[in-house]
C-alpha positions in Angstrom: 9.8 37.9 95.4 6.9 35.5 95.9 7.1 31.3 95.9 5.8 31.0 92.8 9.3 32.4 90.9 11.8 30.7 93.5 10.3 27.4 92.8 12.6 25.4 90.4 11.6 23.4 87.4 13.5 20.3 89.0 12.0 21.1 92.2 8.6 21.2 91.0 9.4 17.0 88.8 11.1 15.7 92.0 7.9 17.3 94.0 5.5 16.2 91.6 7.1 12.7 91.5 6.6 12.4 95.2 2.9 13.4 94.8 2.2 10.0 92.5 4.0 7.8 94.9 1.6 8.8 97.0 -1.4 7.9 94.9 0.4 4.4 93.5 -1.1 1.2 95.5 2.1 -0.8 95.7 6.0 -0.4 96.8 7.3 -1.0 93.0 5.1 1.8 91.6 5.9 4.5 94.3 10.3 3.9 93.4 9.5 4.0 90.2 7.5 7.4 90.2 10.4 9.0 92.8 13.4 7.6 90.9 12.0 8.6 87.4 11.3 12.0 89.0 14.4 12.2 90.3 16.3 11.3 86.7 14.1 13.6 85.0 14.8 16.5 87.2 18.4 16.3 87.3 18.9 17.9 84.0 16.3 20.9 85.1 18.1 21.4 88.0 20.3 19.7 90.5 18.2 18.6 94.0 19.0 21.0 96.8 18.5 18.5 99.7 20.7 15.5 98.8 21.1 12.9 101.3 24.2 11.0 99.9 26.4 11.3 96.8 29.3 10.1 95.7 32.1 12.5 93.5 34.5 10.5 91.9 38.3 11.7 91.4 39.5 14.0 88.9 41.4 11.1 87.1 38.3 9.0 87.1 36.6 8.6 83.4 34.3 11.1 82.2 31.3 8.8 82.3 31.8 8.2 85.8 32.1 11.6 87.2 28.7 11.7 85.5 26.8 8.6 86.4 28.0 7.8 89.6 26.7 11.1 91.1 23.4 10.8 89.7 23.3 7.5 90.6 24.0 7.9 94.3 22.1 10.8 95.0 19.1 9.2 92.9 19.6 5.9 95.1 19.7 7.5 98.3 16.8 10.5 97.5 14.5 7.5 96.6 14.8 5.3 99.9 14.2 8.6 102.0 11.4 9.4 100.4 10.0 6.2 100.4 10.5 6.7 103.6 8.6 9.6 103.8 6.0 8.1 101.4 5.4 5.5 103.6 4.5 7.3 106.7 2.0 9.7 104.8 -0.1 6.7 103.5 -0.2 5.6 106.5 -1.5 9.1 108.3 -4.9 9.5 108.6 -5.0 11.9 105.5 -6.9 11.1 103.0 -4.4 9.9 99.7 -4.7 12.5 97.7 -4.6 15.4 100.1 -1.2 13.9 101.5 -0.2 13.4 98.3 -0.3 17.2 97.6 1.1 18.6 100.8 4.1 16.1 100.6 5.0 16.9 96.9 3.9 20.8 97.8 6.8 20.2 101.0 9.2 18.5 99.2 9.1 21.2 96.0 9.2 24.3 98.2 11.9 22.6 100.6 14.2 21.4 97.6 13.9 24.8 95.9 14.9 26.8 99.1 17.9 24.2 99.8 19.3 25.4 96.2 19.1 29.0 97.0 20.5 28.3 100.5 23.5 26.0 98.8 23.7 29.1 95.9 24.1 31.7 98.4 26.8 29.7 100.3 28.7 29.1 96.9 28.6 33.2 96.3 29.8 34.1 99.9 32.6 31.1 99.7 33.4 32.7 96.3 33.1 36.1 96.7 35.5 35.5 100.0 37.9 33.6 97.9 38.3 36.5 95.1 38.5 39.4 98.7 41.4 36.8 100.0 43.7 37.1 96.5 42.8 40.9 96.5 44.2 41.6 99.6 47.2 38.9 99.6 50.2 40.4 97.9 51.5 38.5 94.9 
């Protein structure tokens, strides 16, 4: 299987997002290209690497078990790569070749965390369904 079919549409929005913070002149501009990445590749695909987020209780209203994890995640994804932003453009790269291998980085690296975190989800439930097999009822 090559790169080119593990990479995941949200993967390749968040990347991409990352890539124009790069290029943007001020602070404002590059929160606003990685948070409206972020927002616009939540619904193509949750982000593998995920610094913070926040999961409401079961009894908490529907529009907070959606909002508040988007929000958090989006909040705390943003300031790290800002972070990251930050010490590219101020590398000795020239701005648009860091702004390609940082949104080529952070694409491949978020698409591998979601097979990683898929892969853990399949063992944990494949080990759950072996463990009611092999209890008695």
């Amino acid at each position: 299987m090559n790169l080119a079919s593990r990479v995941r549409p949200g993967s390749a929005v968040r990347g991409a997002g990352v890539a124009l913070a790069c290029l943007s002149p001020r602070l404002s501009g590059r929160a606003r290209a990685v948070a409206a990445s972020y927002v616009g590749g939540w619904p193509l695909g949750k982000p593998g690497l995920q610094l913070l987020i926040v999961v409401p209780d079961e009894d908490a209203e529907p529009w907070q078990r959606a909002v508040v994890p988007l929000a958090t995640s989006g909040l705390s994804w943003t300031a790290l790569m800002l972070v990251g932003v930050s010490a590219v453009r101020r590398s000795s790269l020239p701005a648009p070749i860091a702004a390609v291998l940082l949104g080529g980085l952070v694409t491949v690296g978020d698409s591998l965390l979601i097979e990683v975190g898929e892969r853990a989800k399949a063992k944990a439930k494949a080990k759950a369904v072996d463990s009611s097999v092999d209890s008695p009822a």
